[in-house]
C-alpha positions as CSV (number, residue, x, y, z in Angstrom):
1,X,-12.8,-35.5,-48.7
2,X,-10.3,-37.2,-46.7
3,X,-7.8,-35.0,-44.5
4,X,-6.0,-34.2,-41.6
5,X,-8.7,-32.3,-39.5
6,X,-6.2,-33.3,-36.3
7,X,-3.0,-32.6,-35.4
8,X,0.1,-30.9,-36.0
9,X,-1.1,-30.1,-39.6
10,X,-4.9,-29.8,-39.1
11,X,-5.0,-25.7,-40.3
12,X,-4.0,-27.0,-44.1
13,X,-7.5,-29.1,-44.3
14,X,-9.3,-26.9,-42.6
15,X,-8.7,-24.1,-44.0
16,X,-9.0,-25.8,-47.7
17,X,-12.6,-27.1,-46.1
18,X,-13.7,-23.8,-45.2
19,X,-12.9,-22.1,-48.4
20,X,-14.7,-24.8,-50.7
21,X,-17.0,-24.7,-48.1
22,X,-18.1,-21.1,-48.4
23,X,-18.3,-21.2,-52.0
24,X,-20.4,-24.4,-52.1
25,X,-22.8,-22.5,-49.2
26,X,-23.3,-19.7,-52.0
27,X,-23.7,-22.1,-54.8
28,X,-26.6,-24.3,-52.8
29,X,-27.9,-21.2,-51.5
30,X,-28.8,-20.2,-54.9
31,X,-30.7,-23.4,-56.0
32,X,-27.8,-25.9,-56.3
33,X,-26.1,-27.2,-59.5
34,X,-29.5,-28.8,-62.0
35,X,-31.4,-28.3,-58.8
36,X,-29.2,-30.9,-56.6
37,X,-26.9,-29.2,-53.3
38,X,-23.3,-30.0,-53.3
39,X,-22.4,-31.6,-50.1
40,X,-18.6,-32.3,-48.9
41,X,-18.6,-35.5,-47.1
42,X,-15.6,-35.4,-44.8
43,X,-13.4,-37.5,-43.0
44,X,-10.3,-37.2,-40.6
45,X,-7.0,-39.3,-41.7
46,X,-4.7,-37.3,-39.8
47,X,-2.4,-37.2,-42.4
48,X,-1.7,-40.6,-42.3
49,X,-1.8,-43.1,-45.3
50,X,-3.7,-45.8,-43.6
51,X,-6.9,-44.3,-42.7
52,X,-6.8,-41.9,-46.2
53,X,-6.6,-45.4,-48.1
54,X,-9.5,-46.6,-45.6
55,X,-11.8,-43.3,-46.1
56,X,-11.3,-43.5,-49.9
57,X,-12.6,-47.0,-49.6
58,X,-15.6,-45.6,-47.3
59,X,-16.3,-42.3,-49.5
60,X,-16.6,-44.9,-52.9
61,X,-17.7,-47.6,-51.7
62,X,-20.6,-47.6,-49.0
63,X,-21.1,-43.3,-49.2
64,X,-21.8,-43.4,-53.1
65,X,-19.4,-39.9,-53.5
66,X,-19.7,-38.7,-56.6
67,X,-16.0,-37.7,-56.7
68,X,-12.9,-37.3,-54.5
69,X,-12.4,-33.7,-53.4
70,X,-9.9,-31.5,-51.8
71,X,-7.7,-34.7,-50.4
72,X,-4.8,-33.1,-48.4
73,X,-1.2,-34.2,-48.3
74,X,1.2,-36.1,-50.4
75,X,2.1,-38.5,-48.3
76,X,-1.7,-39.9,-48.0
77,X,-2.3,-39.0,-51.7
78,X,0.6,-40.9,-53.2
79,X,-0.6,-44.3,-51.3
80,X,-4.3,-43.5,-52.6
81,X,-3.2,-43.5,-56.0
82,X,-2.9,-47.2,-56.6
83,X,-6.3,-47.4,-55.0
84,X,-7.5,-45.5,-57.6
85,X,-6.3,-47.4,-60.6
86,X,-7.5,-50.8,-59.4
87,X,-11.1,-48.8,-59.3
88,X,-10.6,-47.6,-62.9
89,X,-9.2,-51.2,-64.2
90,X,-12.4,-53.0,-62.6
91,X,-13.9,-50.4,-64.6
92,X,-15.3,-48.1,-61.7
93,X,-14.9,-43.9,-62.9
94,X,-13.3,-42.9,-59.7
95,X,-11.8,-39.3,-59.8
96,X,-9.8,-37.3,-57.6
97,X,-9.8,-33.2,-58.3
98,X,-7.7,-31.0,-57.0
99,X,-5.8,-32.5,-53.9
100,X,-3.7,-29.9,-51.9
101,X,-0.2,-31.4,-52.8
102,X,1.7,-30.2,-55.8
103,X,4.3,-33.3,-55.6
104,X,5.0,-35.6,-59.1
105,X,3.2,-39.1,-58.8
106,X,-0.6,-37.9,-59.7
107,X,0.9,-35.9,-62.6
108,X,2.3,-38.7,-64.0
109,X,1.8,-42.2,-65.6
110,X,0.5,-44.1,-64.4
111,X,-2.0,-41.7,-62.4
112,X,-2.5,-38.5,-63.6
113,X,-5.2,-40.3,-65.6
114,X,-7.3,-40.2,-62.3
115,X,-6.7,-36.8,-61.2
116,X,-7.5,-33.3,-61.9
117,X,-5.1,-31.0,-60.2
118,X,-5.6,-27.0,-60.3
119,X,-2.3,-26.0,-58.4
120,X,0.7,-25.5,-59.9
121,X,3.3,-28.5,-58.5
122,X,6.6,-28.2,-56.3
123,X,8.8,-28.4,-58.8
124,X,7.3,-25.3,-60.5
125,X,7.4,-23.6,-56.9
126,X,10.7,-24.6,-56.3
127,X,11.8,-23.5,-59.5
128,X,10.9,-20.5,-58.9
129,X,11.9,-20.1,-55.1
130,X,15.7,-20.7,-56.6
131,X,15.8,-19.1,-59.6
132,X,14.9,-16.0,-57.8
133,X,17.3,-16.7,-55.2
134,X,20.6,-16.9,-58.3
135,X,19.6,-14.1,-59.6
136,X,20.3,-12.2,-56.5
137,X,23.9,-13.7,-55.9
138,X,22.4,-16.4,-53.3
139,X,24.0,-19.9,-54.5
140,X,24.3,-21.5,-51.8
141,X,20.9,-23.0,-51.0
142,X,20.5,-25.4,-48.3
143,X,17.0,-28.0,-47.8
144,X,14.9,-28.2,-44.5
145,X,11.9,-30.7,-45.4
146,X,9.8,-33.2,-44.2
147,X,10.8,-36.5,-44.0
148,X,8.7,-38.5,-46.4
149,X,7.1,-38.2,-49.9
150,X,6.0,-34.3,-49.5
151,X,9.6,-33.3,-48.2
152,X,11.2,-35.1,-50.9
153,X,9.2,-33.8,-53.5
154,X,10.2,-30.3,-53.1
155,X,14.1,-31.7,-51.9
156,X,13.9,-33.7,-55.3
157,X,12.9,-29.8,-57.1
158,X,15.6,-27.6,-55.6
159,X,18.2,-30.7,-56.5
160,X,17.1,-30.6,-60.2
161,X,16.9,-26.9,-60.3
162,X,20.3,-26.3,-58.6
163,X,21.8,-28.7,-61.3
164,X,20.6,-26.5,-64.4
165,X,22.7,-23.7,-63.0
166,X,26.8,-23.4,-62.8
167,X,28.8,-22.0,-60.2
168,X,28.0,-18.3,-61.3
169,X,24.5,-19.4,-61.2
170,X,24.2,-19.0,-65.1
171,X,21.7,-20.9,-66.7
172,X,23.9,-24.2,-68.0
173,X,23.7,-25.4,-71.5
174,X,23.6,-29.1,-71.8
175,X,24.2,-32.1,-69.4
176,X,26.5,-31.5,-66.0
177,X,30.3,-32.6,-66.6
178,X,33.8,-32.9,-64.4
179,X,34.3,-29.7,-66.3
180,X,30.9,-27.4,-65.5
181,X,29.8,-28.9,-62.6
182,X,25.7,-27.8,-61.5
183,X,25.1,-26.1,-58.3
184,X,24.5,-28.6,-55.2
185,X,22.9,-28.0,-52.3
186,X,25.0,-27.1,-49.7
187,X,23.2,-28.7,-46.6
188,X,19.9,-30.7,-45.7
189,X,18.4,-31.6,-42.9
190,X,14.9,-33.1,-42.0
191,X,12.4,-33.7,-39.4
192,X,9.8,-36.4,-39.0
193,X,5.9,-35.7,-40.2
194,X,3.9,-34.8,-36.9
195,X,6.6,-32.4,-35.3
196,X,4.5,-30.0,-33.8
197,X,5.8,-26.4,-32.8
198,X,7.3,-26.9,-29.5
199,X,10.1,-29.5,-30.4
200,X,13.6,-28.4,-31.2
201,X,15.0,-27.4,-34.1
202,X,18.5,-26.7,-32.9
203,X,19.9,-29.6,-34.1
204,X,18.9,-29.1,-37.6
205,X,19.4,-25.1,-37.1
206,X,22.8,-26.5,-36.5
207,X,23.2,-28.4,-39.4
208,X,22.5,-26.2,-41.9
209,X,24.5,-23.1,-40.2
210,X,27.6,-25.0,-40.4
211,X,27.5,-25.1,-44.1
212,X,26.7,-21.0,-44.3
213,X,23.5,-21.1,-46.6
214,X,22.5,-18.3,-48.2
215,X,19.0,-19.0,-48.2
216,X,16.7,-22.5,-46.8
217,X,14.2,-23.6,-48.6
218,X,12.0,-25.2,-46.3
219,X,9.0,-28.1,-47.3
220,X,7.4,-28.7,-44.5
221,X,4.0,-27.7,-42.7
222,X,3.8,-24.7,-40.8
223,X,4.1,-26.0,-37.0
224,X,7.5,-27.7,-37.9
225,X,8.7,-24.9,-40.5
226,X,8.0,-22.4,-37.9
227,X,9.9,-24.1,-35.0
228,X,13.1,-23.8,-37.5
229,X,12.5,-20.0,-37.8
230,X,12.1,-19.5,-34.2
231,X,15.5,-21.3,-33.1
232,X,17.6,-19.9,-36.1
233,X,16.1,-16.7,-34.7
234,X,17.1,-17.4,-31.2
235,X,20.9,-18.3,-32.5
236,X,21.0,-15.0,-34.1
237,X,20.8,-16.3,-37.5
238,X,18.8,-14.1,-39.5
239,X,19.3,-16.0,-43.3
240,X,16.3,-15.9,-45.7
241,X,14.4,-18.5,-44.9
242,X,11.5,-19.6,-48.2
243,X,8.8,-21.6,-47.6
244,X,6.4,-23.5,-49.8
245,X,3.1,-23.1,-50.2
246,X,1.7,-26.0,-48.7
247,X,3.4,-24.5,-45.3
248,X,0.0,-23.0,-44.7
249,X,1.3,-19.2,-44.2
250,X,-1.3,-17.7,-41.9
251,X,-1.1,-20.5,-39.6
252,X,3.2,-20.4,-39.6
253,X,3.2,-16.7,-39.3
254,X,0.7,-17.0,-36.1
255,X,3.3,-18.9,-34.4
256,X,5.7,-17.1,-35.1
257,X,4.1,-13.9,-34.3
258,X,2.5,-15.1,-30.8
259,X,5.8,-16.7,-30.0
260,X,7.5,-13.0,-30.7
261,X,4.8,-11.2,-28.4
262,X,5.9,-14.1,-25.7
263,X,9.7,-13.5,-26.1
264,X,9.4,-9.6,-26.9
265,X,10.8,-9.7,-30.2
266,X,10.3,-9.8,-34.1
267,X,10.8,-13.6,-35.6
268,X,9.4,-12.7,-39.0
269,X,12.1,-10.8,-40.7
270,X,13.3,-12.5,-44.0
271,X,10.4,-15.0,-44.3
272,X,9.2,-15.7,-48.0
273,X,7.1,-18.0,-49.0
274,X,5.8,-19.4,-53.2
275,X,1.8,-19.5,-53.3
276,X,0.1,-20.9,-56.1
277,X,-3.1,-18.7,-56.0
278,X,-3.2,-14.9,-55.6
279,X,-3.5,-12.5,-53.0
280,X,-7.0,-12.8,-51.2
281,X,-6.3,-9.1,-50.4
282,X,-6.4,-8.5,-54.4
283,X,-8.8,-6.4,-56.2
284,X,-9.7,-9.4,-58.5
285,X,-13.3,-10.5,-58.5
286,X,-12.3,-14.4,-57.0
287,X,-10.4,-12.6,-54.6
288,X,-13.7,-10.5,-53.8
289,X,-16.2,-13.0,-53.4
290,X,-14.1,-14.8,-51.0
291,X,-13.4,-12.2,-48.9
292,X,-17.5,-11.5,-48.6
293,X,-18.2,-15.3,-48.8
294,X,-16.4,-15.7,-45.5
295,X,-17.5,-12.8,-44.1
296,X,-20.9,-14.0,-44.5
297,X,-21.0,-17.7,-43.6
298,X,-17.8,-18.0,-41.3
299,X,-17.7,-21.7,-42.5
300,X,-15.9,-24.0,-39.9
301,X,-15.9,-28.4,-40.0
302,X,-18.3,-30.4,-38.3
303,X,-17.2,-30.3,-34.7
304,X,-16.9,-34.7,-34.8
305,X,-14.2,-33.3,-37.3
306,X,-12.0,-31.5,-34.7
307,X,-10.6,-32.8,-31.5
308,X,-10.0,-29.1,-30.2
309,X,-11.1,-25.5,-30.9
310,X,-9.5,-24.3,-33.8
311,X,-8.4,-20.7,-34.0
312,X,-9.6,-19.7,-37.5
313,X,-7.9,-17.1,-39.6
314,X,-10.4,-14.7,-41.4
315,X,-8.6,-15.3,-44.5
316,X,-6.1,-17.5,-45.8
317,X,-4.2,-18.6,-49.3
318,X,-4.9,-22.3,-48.6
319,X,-8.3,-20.7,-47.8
320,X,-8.7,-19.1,-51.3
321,X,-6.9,-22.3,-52.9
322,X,-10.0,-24.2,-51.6
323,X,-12.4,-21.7,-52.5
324,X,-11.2,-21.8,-56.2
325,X,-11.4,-25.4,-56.0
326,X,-14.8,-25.4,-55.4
327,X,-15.4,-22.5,-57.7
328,X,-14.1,-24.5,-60.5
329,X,-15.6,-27.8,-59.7
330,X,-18.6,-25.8,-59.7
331,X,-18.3,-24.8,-63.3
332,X,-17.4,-28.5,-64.1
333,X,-20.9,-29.8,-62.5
334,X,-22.8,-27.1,-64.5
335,X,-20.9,-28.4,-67.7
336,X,-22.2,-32.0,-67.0
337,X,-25.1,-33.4,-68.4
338,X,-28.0,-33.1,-65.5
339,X,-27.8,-36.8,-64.5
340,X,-24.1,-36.1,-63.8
341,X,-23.1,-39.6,-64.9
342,X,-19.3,-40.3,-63.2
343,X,-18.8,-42.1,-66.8
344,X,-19.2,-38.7,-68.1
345,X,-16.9,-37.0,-65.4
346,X,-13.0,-37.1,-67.6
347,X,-14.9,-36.7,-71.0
348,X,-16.1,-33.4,-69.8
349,X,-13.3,-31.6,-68.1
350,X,-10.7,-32.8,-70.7
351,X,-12.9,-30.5,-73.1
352,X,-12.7,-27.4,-70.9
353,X,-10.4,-24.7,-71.8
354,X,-10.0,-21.0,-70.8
355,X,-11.7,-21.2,-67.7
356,X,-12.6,-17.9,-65.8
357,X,-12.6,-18.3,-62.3
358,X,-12.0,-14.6,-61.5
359,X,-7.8,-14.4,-61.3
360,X,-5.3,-13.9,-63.4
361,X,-5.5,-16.4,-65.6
362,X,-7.6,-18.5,-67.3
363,X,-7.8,-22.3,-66.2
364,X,-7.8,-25.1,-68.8
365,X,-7.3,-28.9,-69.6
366,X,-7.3,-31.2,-72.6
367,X,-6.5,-34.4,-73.2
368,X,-3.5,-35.5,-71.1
369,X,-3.6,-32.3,-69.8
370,X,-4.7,-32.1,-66.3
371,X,-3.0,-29.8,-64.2
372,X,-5.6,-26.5,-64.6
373,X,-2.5,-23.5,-63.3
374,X,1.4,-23.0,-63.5
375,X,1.9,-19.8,-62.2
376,X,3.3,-19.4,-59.1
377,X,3.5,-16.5,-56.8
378,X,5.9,-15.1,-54.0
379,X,5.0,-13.7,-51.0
380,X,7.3,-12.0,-48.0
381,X,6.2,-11.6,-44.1
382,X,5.5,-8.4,-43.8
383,X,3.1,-6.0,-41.2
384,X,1.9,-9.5,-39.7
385,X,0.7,-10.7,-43.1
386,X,2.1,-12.1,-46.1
387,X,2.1,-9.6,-49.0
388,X,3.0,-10.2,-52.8
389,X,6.7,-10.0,-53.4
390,X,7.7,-8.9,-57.4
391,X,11.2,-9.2,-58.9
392,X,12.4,-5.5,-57.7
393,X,11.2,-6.0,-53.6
394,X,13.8,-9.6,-54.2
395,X,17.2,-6.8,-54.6
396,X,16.8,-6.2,-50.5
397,X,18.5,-9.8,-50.5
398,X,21.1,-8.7,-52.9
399,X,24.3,-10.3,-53.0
């Protein structure tokens, strides 16, 4: 695993660590996987390209990993990528599953041969994220994100999706002309990867007021995403602000909600944010054992990991991604033959269908088929938390 363990974005691979962690704890605990432990061999990158292309290098190279797991980031797994391929044309069986990064490149040619992804993508969250937003009368939709190939993933989503739709915000039939015109976005702004909770967001608050939004959809991590909601809250501008799902939600709304005990006020009203996994606070049986699996091993990285104490929610959706990562790589292991050949590795998950890993849907692949999920789910700040969010609890935004 290579990830950001540092930094302004550290809670997104931690959090993923600890939940795959807790599950693989339970798993060893209970004699392994054809008697061998599962170990997660970590290293920092701090999401930075550079050192993710140099720890990929270590991890296959001199550490003998089986596979990659749990890489974090699209900006360090889009420059991995290539690294990959010149593995699999020397004919090394180097796979990556399940990176935390729903952007386009590892989903398509030339890549997604490499890599087994269980999260639904950023185009499928954006999709979403606007779709509900029309059908509520909001049309005008403007774009914070992060400047590089994460931000412009989900920018790239809400362009596309904006385009489908006319000026009513009616599905459109065909290609865009002079006379139906697709929806545009109505402002953008960015900020640079890094940007840590106490710069300023006023410029960009400015910005995007100027063009008078709607809603923002917002691709970013949580410290700079919650930095926007705090100085649009300060300017008195209380728009719906959406949020994807590799925000990290617990550690944004922590910010936000120690920043408001500071200041003496609320700065989590109209917060929503897409998830690709369920509630953790569900009834389902996933949901379950993660909520006891953490409970009972309170998993946390080595501390050569960390360069400072980090504050660890009990639970958390990037949490409970991680933990059915593991949960599923898991069921892949078992499915191998004992020797667990890498050669063996595609073979074997390309014939697994109709997975239950204890949500709401079965998970499955095939043959050129190797995103495992599509659904995606939305979630509003609400109570200090971040709660599930169905069609009817969207007419509050009415327009």
């Amino acid at each position: 695993m290579s990830a950001a363990f540092r930094g302004a974005s550290r809670g997104l691979s931690i959090e993923l660590w600890r939940g795959s962690t807790a599950w693989f704890e339970h798993v060893n605990a209970h004699g392994g996987v054809h008697g061998r432990k599962i170990v997660i061999r970590a290293y920092n990158d701090d999401y930075d390209p550079i050192p993710a292309i140099e720890n990929t290098i270590q991890l296959v190279e001199r550490d003998g990993a089986l596979l990659l797991f749990d890489y974090m980031g699209t900006p360090t797994v889009t420059r991995v990528l290539p690294l990959l391929k010149k593995y699999h044309d020397s004919g090394r069986n180097v796979y990556l599953f399940f990176p935390f990064t729903g952007a386009a490149p590892h989903r398509q040619y030339p890549y997604d041969e490499f890599v087994f992804n269980l999260r639904a993508s950023y185009h499928q969250e954006t999709v979403a994220l606007v779709e509900h937003f029309l059908r509520i009368g909001r049309r005008r939709i403007a774009v914070f994100y992060q400047a590089d190939a994460y931000g412009r993933s989900g920018w790239d989503g809400v362009r596309r999706t904006l385009a489908e739709h006319d000026q009513h915000g009616e599905k459109r039939s065909g290609v865009a002309s002079a006379a139906t015109p697709g929806l545009t976005m109505v402002a953008e702004a960015t900020y640079r990867r890094g940007t840590g909770f106490g710069a300023s967001m006023q410029a960009q608050v400015d910005v995007l007021r100027v063009a008078e939004p709607d809603a923002i959809i917002s691709v970013g991590t949580y410290a700079a995403c919650a930095a926007l909601v705090r100085d649009a809250r300060d300017a008195g501008w209380d728009v719906p602000i959406a949020n994807l799902s590799g925000v990290d939600s617990e550690n944004l709304l922590q910010l936000l909600v120690d920043h408001g005990r500071e200041r003496g006020r609320g700065y989590t009203q109209n917060l929503i944010n897409s998830q690709v996994v369920p509630s953790y606070e569900s009834d389902l049986p996933a949901a379950r054992d993660y909520r006891r699996l953490m409970d009972e091993y309170h998993p946390m990285p080595p501390t050569e990991l960390l360069d400072e104490p980090y504050p660890a929610p009990r639970y958390s959706f990037i949490g409970f991604e991680g933990f059915l990562n593991a949960r599923l790589l898991v069921k892949i292991l078992e499915a191998m033959d004992p020797a667990m050949r890498p050669a063996t590795i595609k073979r074997t998950v390309e014939g697994m269908s109709q997975i239950d890993l204890g949500i709401d849907v079965p998970v499955s692949f095939g043959l050129g088929r190797h995103q495992g999920l599509n659904k995606v789910y939305c979630t509003v700040a609400k109570d200090g938390e971040f709660v599930p969010l169905g069609d009817p609890e969207w007419q509050r935004w009415q327009q």
